[in-house]
C-alpha positions as CSV (number, residue, x, y, z in Angstrom):
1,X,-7.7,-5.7,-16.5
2,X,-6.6,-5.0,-20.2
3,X,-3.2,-5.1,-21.4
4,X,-0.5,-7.8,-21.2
5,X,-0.8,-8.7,-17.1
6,X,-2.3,-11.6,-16.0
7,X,-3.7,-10.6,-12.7
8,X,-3.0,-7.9,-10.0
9,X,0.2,-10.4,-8.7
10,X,2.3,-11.5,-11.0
11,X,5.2,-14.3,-10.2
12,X,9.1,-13.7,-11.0
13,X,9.4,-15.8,-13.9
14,X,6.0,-14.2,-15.7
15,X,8.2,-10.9,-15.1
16,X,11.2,-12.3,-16.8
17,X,9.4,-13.7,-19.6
18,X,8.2,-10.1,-20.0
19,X,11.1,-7.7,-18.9
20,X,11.1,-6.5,-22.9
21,X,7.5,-6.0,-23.1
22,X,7.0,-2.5,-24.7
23,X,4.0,-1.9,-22.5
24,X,5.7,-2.1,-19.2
25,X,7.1,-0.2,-16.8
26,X,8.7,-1.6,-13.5
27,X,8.6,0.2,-10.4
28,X,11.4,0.0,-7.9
29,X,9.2,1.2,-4.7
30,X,11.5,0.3,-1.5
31,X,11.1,1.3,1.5
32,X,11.3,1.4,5.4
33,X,9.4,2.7,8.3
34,X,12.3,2.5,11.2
35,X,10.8,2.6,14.7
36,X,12.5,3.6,17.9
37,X,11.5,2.2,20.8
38,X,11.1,5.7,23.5
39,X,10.0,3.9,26.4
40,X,6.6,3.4,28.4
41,X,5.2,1.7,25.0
42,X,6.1,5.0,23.1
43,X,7.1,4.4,19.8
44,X,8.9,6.6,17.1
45,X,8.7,5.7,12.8
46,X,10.8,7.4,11.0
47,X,9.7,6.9,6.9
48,X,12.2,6.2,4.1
49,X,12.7,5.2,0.9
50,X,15.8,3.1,-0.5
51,X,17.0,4.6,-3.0
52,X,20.6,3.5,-2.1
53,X,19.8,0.1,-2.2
54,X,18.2,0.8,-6.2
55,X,21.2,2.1,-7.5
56,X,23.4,-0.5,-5.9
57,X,21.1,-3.5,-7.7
58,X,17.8,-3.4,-9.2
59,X,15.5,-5.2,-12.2
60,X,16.4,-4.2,-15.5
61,X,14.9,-1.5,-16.7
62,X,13.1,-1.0,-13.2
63,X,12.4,2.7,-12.4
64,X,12.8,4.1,-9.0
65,X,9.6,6.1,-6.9
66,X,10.4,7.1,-2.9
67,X,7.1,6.6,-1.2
68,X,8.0,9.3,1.3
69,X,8.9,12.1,-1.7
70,X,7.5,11.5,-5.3
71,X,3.8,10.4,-4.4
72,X,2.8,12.3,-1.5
73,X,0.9,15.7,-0.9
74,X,4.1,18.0,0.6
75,X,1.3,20.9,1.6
76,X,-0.9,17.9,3.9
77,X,-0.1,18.3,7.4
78,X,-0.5,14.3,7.9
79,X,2.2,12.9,6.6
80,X,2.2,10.5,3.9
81,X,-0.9,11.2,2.3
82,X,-1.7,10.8,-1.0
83,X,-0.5,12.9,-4.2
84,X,-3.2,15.5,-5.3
85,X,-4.0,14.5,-8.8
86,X,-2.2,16.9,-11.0
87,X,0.9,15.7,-9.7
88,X,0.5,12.5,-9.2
89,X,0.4,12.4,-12.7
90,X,3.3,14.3,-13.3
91,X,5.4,12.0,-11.2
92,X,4.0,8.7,-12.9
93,X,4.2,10.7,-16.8
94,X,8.1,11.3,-15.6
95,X,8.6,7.5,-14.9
96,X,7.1,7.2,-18.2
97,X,4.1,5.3,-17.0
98,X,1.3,6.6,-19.2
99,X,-2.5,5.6,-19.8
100,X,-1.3,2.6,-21.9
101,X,1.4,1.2,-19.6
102,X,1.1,-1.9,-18.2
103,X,2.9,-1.6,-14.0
104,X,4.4,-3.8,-12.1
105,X,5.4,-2.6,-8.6
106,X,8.7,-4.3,-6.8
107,X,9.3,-3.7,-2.8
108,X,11.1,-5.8,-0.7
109,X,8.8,-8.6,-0.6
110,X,5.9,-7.7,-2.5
111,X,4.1,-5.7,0.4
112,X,2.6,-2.9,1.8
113,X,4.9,-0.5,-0.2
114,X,4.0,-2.2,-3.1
115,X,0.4,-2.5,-2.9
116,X,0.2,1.8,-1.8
117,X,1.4,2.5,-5.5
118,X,-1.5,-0.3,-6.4
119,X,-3.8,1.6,-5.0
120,X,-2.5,4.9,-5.6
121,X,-3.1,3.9,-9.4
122,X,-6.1,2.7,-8.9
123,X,-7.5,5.9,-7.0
124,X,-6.4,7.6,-9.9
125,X,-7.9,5.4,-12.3
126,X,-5.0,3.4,-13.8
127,X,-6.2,-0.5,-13.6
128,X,-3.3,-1.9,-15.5
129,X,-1.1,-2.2,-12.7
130,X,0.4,-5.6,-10.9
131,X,3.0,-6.0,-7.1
132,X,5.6,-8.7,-8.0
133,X,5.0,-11.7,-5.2
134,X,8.0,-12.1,-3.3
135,X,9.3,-8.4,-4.6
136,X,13.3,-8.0,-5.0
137,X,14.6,-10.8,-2.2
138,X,13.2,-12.9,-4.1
139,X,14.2,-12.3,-7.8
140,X,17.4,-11.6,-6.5
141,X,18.0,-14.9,-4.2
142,X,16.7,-16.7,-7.7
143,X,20.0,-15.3,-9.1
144,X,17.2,-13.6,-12.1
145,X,19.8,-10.0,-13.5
146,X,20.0,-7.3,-11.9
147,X,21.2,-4.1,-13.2
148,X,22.9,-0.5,-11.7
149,X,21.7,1.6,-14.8
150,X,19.0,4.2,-14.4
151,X,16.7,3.7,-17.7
152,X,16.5,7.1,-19.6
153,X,13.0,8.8,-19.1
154,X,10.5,8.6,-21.7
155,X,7.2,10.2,-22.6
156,X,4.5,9.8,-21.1
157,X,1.2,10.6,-20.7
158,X,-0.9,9.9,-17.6
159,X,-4.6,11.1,-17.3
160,X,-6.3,10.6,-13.6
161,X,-9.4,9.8,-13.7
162,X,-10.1,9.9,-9.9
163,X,-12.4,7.3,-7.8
164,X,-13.1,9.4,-4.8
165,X,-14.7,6.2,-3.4
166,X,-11.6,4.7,-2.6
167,X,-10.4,7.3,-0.2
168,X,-11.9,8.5,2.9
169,X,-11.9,11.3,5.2
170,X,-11.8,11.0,9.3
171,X,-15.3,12.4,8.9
172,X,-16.3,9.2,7.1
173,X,-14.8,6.9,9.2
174,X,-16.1,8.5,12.5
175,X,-19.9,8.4,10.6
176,X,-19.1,4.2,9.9
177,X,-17.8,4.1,13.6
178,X,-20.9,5.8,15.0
179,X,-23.8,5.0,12.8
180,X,-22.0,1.6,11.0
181,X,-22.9,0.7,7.4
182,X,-20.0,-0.9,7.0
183,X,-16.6,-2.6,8.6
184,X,-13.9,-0.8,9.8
185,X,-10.6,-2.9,9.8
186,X,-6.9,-2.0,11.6
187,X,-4.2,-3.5,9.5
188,X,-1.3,-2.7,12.2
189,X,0.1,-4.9,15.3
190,X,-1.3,-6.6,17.8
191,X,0.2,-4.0,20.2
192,X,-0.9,-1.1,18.3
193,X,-4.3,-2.4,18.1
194,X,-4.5,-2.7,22.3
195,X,-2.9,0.4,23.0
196,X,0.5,-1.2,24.5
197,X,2.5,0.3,22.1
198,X,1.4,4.1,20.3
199,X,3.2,6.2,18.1
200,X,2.0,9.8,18.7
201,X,-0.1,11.3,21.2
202,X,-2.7,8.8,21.8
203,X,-2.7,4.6,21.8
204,X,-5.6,2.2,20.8
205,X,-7.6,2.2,17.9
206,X,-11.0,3.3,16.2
207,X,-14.2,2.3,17.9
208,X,-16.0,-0.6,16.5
209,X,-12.4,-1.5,13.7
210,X,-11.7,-5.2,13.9
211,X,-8.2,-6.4,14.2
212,X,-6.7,-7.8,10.6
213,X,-2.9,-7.6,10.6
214,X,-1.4,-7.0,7.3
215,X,1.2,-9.4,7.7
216,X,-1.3,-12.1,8.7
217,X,-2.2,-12.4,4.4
218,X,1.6,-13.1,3.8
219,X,4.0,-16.2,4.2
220,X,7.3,-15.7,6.3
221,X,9.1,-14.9,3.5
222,X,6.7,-12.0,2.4
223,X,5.1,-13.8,-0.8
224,X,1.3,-13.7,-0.5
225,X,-1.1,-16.4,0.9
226,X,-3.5,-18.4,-1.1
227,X,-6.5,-17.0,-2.3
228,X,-8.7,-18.8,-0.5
229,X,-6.3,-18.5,2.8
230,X,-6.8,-15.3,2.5
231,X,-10.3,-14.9,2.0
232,X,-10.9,-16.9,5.5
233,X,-8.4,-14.6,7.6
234,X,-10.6,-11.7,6.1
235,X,-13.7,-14.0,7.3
236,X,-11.9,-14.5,10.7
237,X,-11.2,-11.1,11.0
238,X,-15.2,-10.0,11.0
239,X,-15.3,-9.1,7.1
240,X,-18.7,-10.0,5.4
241,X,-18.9,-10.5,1.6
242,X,-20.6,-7.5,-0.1
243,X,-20.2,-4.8,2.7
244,X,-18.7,-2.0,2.9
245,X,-14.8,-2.1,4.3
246,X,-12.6,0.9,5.5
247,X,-9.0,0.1,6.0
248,X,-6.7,1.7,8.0
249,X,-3.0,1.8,9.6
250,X,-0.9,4.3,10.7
251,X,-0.1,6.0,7.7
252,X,-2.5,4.7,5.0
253,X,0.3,2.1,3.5
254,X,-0.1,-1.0,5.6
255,X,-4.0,-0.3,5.1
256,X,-3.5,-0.9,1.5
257,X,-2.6,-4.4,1.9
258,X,-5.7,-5.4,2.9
259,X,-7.5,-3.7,0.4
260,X,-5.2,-5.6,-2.3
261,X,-6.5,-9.1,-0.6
262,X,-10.2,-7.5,-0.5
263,X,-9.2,-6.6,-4.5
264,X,-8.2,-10.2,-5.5
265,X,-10.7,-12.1,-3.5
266,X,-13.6,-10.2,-5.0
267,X,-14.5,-7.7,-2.3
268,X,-15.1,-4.5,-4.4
269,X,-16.5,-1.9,-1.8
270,X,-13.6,-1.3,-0.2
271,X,-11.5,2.1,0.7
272,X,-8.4,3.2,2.4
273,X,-8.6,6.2,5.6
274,X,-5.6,7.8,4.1
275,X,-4.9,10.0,7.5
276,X,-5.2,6.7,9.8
277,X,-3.6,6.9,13.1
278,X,-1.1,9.4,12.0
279,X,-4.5,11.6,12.1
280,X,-7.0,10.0,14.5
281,X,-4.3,9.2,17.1
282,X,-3.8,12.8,17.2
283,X,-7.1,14.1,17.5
284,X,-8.8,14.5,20.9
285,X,-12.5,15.3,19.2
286,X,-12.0,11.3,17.6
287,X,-12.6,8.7,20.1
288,X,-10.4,5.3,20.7
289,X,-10.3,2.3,22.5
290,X,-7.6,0.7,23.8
291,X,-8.1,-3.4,24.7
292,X,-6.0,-6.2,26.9
């Protein structure tokens, strides 16, 4: 990774020490997926960004990015996928995040939200890019300035240079579930997982995907686990060093947190099923399980 970040999870007080840097750019990314419980293990999400919650208080000098809006493809009929790459890169040049700017992405916690613009970026070939561990709650509670001002734009130039690797297709995924090659892994609940609870048509999960919760890699108060804890939950979870490693979720944003703990532990072949359940759930020619 060139430029001025240390690694791909920086700490509040490297981010304070380097608020002025002119090479950075801080990414306000909050966000929510509210669920309504329907009944019968039905479950609706509802997806939202917080852009409320930037302008009441934010990092200096943060700007703000709605996961649901600014990098999506409006014209995909499953929702949430990824930004084609022309403008992608318009949204990031307009944030004034250009081929030279070093990123640091802010959620919550320093989660899934976070770690979808990581990899966003990195599908699109920007490496300089860091989530903040422990994300807003915590630079807040540590009483580190917060600010209500939007920064003024400034120019930018962003070039994508995509990694198709990175990204699958259902097609791909149903080819590693059929004829393997590789380990598919489900980043969502327990409950999901089994089939108990399902958003959408259909319950369960992809054949043959082992069961890694996202929020198995992080402490209770969202910051991220050890290294090396991490690397044994992947081990738990049925993830050999070297293969190949599909992620999924339901929207392709919890999914990514997994990859960013398959990133930092040195697991490089790794890509995220962008559609996820939102897709395979509602597709009767893709088979799922469901488990007790």
């Amino acid at each position: 990774m060139d430029g001025i970040l240390p690694d791909s999870l920086v700490s509040t007080a490297w981010l304070a020490d380097h608020l002025d840097a002119p090479s950075l750019r801080v990414v306000d990314i909050r966000g929510y997926v509210d669920t309504t419980d329907l009944g019968n293990g039905r479950q609706q999400a509802v997806y939202r960004g917080a852009p409320d919650e930037y302008a009441q208080g934010h990092i200096p000098g943060a700007v703000f990015v709605d996961w649901t809006t600014d990098i999506v493809d409006p014209d995909n009929p499953v929702k949430a996928q990824i930004a084609q790459p022309e403008a992608f890169a318009k949204a990031m040049a307009e944030c004034g995040i250009g081929d030279e700017t070093d990123v640091v992405i802010v959620d919550h916690t320093g989660g899934h939200f976070a770690t979808r613009l990581w990899w966003a970026l990195k599908y699109h070939g920007h490496d300089r890019a860091a989530v903040l561990d422990g994300g807003f709650r915590t630079w807040a509670a540590e009483g580190r300035p917060v600010d209500q001002e939007t920064p003024e734009a400034r120019e930018a130039v962003f070039t994508t240079r995509l990694r198709p690797e990175l990204r699958v297709e259902a097609g791909d995924v149903l080819q590693l579930a059929t004829a393997g090659g590789g380990r598919i892994v489900d980043a969502r609940d327990a409950a999901q997982y089994s089939g108990q609870v399902r958003r959408g048509s259909r319950g369960g999960h992809i054949p043959t995907a082992v069961h890694i919760p996202a929020k198995s890699l992080v402490n209770a108060d969202g910051t991220w686990k050890p290294l090396e804890e991490q690397r044994e939950l992947l081990r738990q979870g049925g993830v050999t060093p070297g293969e190949r490693v599909v992620a999924y979720c339901n929207g392709g944003v919890t999914a990514t947190a997994i990859l960013f703990a398959l990133d930092r532990t040195g697991h490089r072949d790794y890509a995220n099923y962008d559609g996820s359940w939102n897709e395979w759930g509602e597709r009767e020619d893709l088979p799922a399980e469901t488990s007790k």
